[in-house]
Backbone as a chain_set.jsonl record, in Angstrom:
{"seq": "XXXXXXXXXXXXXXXXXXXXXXXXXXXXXXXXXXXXXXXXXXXXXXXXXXXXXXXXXXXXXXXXXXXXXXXXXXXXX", "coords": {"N": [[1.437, 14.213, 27.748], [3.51, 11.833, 25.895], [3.591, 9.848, 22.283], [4.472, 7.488, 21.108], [5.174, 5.842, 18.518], [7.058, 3.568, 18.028], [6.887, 0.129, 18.658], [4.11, -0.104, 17.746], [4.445, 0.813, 14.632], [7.111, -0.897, 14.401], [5.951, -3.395, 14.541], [3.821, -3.262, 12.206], [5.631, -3.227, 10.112], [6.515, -5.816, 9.974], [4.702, -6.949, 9.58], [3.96, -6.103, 7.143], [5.764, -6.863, 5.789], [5.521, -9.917, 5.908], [2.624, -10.209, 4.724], [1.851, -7.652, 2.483], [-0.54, -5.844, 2.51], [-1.728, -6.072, 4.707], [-0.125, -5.029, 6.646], [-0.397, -2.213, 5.846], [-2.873, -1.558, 6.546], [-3.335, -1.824, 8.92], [-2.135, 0.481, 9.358], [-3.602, 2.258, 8.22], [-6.431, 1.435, 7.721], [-8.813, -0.547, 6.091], [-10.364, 1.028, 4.165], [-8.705, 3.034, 2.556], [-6.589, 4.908, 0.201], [-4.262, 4.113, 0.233], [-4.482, 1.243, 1.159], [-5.888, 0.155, -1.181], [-3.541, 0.81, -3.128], [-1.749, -0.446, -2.39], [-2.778, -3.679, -2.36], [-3.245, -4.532, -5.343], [-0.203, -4.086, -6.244], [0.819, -6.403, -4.392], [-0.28, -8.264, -5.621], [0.312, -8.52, -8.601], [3.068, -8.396, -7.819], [4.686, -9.726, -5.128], [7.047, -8.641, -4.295], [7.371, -5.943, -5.11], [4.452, -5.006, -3.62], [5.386, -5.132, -0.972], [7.894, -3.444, -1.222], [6.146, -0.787, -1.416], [4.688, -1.022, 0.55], [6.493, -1.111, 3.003], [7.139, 1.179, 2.087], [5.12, 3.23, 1.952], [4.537, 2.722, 5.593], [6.416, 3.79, 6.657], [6.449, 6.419, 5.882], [4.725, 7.998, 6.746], [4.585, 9.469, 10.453], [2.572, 7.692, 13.205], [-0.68, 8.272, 13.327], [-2.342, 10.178, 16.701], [-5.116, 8.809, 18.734], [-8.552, 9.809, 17.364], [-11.656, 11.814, 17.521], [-12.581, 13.548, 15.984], [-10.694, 14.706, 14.302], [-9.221, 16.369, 15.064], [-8.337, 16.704, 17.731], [-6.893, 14.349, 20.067], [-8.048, 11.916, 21.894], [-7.765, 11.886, 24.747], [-7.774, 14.349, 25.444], [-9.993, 15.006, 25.208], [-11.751, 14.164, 27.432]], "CA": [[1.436, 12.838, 27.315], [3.434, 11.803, 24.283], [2.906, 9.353, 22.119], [5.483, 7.04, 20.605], [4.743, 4.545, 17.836], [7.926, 2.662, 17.971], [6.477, -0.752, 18.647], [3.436, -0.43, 16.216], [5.217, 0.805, 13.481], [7.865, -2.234, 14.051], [5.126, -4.566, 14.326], [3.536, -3.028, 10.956], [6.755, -3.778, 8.849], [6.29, -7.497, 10.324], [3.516, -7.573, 8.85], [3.965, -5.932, 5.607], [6.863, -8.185, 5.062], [4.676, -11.168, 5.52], [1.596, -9.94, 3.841], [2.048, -5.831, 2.666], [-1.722, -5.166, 2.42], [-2.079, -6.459, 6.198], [0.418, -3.825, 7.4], [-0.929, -1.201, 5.625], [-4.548, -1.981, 6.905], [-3.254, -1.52, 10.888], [-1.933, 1.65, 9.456], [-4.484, 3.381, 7.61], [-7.841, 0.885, 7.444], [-9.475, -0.961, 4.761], [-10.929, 2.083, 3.003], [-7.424, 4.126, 2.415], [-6.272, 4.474, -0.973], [-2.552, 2.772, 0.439], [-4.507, 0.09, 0.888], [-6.117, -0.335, -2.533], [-2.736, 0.23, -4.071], [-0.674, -1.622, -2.169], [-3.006, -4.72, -2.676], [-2.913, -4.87, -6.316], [0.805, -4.408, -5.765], [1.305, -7.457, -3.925], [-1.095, -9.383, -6.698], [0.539, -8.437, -9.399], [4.328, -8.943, -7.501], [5.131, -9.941, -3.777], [8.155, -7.616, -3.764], [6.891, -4.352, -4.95], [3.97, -4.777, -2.478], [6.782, -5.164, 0.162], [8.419, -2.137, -1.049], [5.054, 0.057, -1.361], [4.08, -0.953, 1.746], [7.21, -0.212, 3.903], [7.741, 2.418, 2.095], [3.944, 4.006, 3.309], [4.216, 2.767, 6.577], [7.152, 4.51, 7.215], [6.565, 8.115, 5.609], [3.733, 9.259, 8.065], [4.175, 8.947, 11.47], [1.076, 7.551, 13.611], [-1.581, 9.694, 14.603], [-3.252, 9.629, 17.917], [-6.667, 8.492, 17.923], [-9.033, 10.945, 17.831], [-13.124, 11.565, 17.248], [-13.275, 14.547, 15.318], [-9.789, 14.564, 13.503], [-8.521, 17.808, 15.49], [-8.389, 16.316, 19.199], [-7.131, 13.869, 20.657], [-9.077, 11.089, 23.32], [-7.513, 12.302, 26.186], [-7.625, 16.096, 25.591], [-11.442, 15.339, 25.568], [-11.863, 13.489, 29.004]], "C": [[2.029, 12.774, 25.912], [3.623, 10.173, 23.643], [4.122, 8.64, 20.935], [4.885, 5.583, 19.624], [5.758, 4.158, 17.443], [7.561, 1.203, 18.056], [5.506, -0.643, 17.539], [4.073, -0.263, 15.239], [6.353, -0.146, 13.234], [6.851, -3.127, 13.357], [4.061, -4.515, 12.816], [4.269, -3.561, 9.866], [6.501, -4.943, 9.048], [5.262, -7.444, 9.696], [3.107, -7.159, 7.514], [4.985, -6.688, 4.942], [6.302, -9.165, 4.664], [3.515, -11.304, 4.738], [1.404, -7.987, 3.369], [0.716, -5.473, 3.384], [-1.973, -4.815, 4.368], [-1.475, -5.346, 7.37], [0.017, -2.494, 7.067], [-2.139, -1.032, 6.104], [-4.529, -1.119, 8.45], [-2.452, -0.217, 10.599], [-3.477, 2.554, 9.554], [-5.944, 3.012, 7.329], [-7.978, 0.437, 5.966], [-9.737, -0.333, 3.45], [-10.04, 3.038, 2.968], [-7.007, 3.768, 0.583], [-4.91, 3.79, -1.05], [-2.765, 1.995, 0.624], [-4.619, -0.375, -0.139], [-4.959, -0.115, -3.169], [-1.783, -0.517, -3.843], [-1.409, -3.812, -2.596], [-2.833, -5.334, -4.371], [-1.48, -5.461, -7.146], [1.517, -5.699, -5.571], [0.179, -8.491, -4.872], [0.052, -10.056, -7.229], [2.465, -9.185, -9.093], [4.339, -8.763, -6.279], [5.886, -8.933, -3.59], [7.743, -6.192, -4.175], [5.943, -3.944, -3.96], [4.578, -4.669, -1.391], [7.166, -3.586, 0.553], [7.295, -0.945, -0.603], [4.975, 0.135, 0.26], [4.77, -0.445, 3.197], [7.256, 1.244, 4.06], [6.241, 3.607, 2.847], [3.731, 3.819, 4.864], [5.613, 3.574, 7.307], [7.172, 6.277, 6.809], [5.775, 8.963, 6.399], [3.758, 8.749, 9.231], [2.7, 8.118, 12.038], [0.593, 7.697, 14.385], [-2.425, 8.826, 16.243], [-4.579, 9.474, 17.563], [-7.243, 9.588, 18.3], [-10.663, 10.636, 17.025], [-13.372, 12.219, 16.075], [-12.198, 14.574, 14.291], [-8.804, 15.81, 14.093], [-7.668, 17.332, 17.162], [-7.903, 15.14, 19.387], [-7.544, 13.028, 21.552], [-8.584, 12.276, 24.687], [-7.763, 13.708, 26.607], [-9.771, 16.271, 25.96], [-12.133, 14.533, 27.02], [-11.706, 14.985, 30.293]], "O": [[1.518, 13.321, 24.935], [3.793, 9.277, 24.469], [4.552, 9.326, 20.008], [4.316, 4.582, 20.059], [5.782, 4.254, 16.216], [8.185, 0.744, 17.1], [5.871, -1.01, 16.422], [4.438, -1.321, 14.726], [6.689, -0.331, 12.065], [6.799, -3.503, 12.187], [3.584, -5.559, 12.372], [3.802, -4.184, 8.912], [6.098, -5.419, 7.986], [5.105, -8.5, 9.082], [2.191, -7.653, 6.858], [5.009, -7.05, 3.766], [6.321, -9.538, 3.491], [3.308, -12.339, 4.104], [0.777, -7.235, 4.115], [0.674, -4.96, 4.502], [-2.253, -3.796, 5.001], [-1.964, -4.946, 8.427], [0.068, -1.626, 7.939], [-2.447, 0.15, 5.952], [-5.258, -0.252, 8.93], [-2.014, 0.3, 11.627], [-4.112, 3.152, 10.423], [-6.711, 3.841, 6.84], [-7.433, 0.902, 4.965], [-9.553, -0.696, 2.288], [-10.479, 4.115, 3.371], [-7.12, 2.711, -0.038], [-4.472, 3.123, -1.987], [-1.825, 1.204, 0.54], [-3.827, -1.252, -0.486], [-4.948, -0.879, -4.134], [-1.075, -1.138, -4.636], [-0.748, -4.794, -2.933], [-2.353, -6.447, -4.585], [-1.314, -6.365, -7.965], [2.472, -6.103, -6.234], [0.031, -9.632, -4.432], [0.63, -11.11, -6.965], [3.013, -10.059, -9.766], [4.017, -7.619, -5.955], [5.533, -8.162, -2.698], [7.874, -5.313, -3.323], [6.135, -2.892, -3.35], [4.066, -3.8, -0.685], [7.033, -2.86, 1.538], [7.495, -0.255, 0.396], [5.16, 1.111, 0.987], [4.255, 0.191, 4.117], [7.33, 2.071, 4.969], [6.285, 4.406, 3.783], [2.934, 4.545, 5.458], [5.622, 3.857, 8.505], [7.82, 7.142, 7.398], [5.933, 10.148, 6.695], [3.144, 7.699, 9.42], [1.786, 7.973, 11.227], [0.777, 7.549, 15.593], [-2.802, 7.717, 16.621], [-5.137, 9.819, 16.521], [-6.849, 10.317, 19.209], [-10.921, 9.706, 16.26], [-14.135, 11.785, 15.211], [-12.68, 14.458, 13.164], [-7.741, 16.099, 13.544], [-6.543, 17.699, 17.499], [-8.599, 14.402, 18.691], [-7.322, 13.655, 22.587], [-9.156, 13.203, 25.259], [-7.918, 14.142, 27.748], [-10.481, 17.086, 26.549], [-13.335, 14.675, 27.242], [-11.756, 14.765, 31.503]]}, "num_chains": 1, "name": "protein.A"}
């Protein structure tokens, strides 16, 4: 099974365009430190949050979900 985040990761930039924090969020969650700096970011200026925020949602792919952080869902079924 592999595991292609072509659609989310579009639909992320859409939404860091329109609000950064918001795309970074459906990356990495609330409690990530790319969120806390991209929000200040987009306070302080609209367009650097922009940039920040593409620019983290595009440097790490995105992971599969998993329980433990090693595995997987499916590998554990």
């Amino acid at each position: 099974m592999s595991y292609s985040g072509g659609c989310s990761t579009c639909l992320e930039i859409v939404f860091a365009a329109v609000l950064p924090p918001l795309g970074v969020f459906f990356r990495y969650g609330w409690c990530s430190s790319e969120f806390f700096i991209s929000l200040p970011l987009t306070i302080l200026g609209y367009v650097p949050g922009i940039i920040y925020s593409v620019y983290v949602i595009l440097k790490t792919p995105p992971e599969l979900p998993s329980i433990d952080g090693d595995r997987p869902y499916y590998i554990l079924a």
